[in-house]
N, C-alpha and C positions, 0 to 999 in steps of 0.2 A: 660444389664443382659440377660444370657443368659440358657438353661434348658440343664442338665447334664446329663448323662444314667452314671451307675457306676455299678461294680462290687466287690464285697466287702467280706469280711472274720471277724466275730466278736471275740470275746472275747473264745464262744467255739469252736470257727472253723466251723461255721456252716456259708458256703455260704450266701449274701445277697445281694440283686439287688434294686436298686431304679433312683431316677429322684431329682437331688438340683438342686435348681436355683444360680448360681454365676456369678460373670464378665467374668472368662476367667477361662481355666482347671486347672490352680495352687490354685485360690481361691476356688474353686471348690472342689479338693482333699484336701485341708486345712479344709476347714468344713467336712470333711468327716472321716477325721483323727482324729476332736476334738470330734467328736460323740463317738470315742472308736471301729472302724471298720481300717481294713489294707486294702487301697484297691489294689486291684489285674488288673483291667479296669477302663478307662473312657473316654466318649467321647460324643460332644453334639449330643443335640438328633435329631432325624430328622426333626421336626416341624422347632427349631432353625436353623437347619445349613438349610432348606430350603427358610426361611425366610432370614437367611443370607448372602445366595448366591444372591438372588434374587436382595437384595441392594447394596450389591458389582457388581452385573450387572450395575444395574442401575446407582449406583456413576461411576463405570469404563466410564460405556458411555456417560456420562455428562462431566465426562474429556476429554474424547476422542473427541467428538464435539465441546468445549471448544479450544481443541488443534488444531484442523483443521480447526476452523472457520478464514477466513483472509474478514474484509473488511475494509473502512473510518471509520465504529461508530466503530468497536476495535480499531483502532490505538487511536483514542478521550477516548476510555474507560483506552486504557494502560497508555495513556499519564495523566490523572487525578489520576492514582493508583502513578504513579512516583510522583506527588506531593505532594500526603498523604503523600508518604515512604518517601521524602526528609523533609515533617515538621517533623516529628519523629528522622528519622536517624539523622537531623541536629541538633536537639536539644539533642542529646549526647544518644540517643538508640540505641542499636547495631541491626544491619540491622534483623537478624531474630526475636527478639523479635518486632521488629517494625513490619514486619510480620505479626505475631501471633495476635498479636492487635489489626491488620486492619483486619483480620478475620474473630474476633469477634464483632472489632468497626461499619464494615461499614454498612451500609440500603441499598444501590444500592444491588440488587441480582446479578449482571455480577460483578462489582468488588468484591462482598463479592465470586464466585466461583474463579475469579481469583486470588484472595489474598489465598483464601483454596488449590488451585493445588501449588502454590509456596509455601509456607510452609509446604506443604507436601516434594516436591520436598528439600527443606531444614534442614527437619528431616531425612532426609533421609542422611545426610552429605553432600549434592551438594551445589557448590555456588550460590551465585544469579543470577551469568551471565549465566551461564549453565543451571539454571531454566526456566529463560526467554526465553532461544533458543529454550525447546519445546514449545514457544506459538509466534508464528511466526504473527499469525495476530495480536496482542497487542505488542508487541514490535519486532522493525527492527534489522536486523542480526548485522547492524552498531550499534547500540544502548547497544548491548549487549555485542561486541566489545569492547566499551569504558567503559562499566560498567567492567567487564572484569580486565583491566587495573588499572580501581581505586581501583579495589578490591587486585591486585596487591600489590600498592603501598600505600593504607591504606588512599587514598585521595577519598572517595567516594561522600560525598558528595557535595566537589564543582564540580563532576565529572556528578551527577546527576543534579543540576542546571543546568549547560552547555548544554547537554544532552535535560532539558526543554525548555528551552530557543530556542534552532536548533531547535525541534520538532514544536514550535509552530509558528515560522517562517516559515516553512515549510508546514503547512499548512493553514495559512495565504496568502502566494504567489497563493497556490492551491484553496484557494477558491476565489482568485481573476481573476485566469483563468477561474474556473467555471461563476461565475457573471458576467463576460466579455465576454462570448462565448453565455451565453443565452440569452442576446436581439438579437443580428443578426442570433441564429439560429430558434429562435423562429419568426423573418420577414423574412427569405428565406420560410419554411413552408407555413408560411399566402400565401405567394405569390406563391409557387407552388398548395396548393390548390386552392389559385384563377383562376389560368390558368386550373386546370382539372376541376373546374366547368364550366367553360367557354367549352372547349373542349369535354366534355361529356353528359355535360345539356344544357346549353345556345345554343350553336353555332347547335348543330342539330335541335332545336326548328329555330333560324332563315334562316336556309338552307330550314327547310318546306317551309317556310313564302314566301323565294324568291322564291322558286319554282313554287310556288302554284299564285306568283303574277308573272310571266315572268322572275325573274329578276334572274343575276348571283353572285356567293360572287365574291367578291372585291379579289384582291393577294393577301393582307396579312392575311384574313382568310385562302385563300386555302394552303398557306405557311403552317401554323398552323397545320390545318388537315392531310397535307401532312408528316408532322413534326411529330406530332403524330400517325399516320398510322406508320410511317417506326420504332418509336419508340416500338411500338406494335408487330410487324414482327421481327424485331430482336433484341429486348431489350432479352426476355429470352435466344438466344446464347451467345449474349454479354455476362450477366451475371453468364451464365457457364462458358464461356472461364476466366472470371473472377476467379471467386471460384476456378478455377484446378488452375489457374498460382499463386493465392493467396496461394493454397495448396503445389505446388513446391516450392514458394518461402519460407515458412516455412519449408519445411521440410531440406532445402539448408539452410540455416538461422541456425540448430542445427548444424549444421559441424562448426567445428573450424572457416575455412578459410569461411565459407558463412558469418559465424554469426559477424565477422570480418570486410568481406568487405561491408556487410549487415548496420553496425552499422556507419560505415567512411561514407558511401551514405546518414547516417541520418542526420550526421553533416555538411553535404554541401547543403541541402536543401536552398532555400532563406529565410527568416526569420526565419524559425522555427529551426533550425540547431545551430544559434546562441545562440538560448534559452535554444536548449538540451545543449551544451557544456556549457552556465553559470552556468545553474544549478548542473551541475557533475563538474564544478567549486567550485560552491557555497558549495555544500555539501562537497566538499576534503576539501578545507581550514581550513573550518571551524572544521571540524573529524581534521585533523592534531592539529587544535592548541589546542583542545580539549584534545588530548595526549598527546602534548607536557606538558603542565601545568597539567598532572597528574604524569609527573614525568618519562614517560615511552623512554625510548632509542629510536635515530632515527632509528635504524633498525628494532627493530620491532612497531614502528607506522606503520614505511612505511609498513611492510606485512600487518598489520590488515587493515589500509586504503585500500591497493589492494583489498581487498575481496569483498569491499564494492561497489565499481565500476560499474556502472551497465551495460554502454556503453565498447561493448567488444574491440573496438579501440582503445578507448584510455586506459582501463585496459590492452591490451597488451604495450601498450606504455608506460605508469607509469609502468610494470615492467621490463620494459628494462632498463627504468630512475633509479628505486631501484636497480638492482643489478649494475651500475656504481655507486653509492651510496656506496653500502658493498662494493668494489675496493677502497674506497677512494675518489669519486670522490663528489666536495663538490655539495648539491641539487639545488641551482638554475645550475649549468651549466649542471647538469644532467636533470635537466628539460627543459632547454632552449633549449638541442641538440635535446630532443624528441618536441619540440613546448606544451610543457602541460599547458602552460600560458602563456599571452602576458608579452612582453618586458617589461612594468613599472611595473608590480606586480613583476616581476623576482627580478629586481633590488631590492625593497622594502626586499624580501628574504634573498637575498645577504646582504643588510642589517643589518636585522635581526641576519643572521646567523653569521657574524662577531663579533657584539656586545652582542650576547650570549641573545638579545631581541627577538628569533626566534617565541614562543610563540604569543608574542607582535601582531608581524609584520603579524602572523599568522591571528591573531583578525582581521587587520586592512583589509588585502587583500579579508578577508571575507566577511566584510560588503561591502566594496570597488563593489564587485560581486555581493551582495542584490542590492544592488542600481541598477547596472545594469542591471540586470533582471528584476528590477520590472520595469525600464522605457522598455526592451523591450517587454515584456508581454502588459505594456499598449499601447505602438505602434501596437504590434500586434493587441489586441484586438482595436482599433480604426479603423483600417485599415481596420480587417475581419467586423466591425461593416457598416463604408463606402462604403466596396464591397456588403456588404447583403442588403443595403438598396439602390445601384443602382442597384443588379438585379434585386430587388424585384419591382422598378419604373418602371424599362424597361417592367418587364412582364407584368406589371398592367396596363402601357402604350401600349401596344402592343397591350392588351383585348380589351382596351377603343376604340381605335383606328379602333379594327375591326370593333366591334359593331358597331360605330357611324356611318362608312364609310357604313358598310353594310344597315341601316338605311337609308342614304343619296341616296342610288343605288334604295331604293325601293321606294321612297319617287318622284324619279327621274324615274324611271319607270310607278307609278301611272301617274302621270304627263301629257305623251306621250300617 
């Protein structure tokens, strides 16, 4: 409710001014009309429209932060709103009232503001997919894609299932990279602080020592010192000359042809090349058959897939594959000529696509690629795990080694 200023004309024509309080200026001039006055003006009064700017700030900028915010705990926020809307919408309520529901239903205060910016956005006439595209850190531009599509073809919510299902796989895999990467990065640490204790504290207390008893360090402390000294001298050029070429190299990285040859260099790496290409494996398959079983035409899967792409090599390469596709040309052999997948999964395609099981074949090539990534993810992380923990020996061996030796020199000096 809001406070009204009016201008008004009664019965004898005699001017009249006041202040009604109502919801909005129709209700407003409705009681004003019933009192027996013509009004002439009206408009809220300053107090309200002050007070109402003030919260349309406020609400504005709570969406607007909402809209810009992107990290991990939004994608987990968007991902559990999709699960609400999918027990709703699955049990036979139409997606906006389901909506409207979670709105009012949820207790979390980030999904109850996210559920309020999408219904708003939906009152508005916009679909869901289009809603979601302003809120980029809760739901992936591929996600909204595929929603997109079911909203299409009227198949939404086995579209949204699907949709859960990828998401939570997906980070699944990622939190298995994270927990696999923190034991060995957490023993390289240990063990580089243990060597700059040693090189900052210990070893110049026992350089007094020999000093001060005759005696000299041993080689492999003066290695050490020496090691560290030249580290000290030109560590900060290094790491300028670093930071510029890091700085070139991005900014050669936004050009078409950088960001191209940029992304092929990522995929030839030793192990980890492997991983980026299953994964932008893993996510195509699975987005294709995702569409396929919404019902939607191979030509436009294949564009909405492109978009999603994130490795610009091989996004140029899928749509080289796509447009031999729009010519007619059937998809595995359009993929086979660009290499977009190994030979047995092609085949599997080929399959597919002959027995009108493409869908199917889509699922299986999918998971086919889960597996794969997760055994090299665990290789990797095994590996980086065995590497960190014989640096971390070496270094810790090397300290021991000094000391001891240095010990033995003075010990061996008393002696004489």
């Amino acid at each position: 409710m809001s406070d009204f200023e009016y201008i008004a004309i009664d019965k004898k024509g005699k001017t009249r001014n006041g202040t009604i309080n109502a919801a909005d200026p129709k209700a407003a001039r409705r009681k004003i009309m019933q009192s027996g006055l013509t009004v002439l003006k009206i408009k809220m009064s300053g107090s309200s429209t002050s007070a109402g700017s003030k919260e349309s700030k406020s609400k504005e900028k709570k969406e607007s932060s909402l809209r810009n915010k992107f990290s991990s705990k939004g994608e987990a926020i968007g991902l559990e709103f999709l699960k609400r809307l999918l027990e709703l919408h699955g049990s036979g309520m139409p997606v906006a009232d389901a909506v409207k529901l979670l709105n009012y239903r949820l207790s979390d205060p980030q999904q109850k503001s996210l559920s309020g910016v999408l219904w708003k956005e939906l009152a508005e006439g916009r679909t869901l997919s289009r809603a979601m595209r302003h809120l980029p850190g809760y739901f992936s531009e591929s996600s909204t894609y595929v929603i997109e599509a079911g909203e299409a073809t009227g198949n939404l919510a086995p579209i949204l299932s699907k949709i859960i299902s990828h998401l939570e796989e997906k980070r699944e895999i990622r939190s298995r990279v994270l927990s696999g990467m923190t034991y060995p990065l957490f023993v390289g640490l240990m063990a580089i602080g243990v060597v700059l204790f040693f090189l900052f504290f210990l070893l110049p207390q026992i350089q007094e020592m020999l000093a001060s008893l005759g005696g000299e360090l041993n080689l492999m402390a003066r290695i050490m010192i020496d090691g560290s000294n030249l580290v000290l001298l030109f560590g900060p050029f290094v790491l300028i000359a670093l930071l510029v070429g890091f700085g070139i190299l991005t900014q050669w990285s936004k050009t078409e042809k950088g960001g191209i040859a940029l992304d092929r260099s990522l995929l030839k790496i030793p192990l980890f090349g492997n991983i980026f290409f299953l994964s932008e494996l893993f996510h195509l398959s699975s987005l294709l058959g995702t569409l396929i079983w919404s019902g939607i035409g191979l030509t436009e899967n294949l564009r909405l897939c492109e978009r999603t792409i994130k490795n610009r090599y091989l996004r140029a390469s899928f749509r080289s594959a796509r447009v031999l596709v729009n010519e007619g040309k059937s998809l595995p052999d359009a993929f086979r000529k660009f290499k977009l997948m190994p030979p047995m999964q092609l085949d599997v395609v080929e399959v597919g696509e002959k027995t009108g099981n493409l869908g199917n074949s889509m699922d299986d090539i999918s998971k086919t690629f889960r597996t794969q990534l997760t055994k090299k993810i665990k290789g990797m992380t095994n590996l980086i795990s065995g590497l960190a923990l014989g640096f971390a020996f070496s270094l810790v061996a090397l300290v021991a080694i000094s000391i001891v030796t240095s010990i033995f020199q003075v010990s061996k000096s008393i002696s004489y």
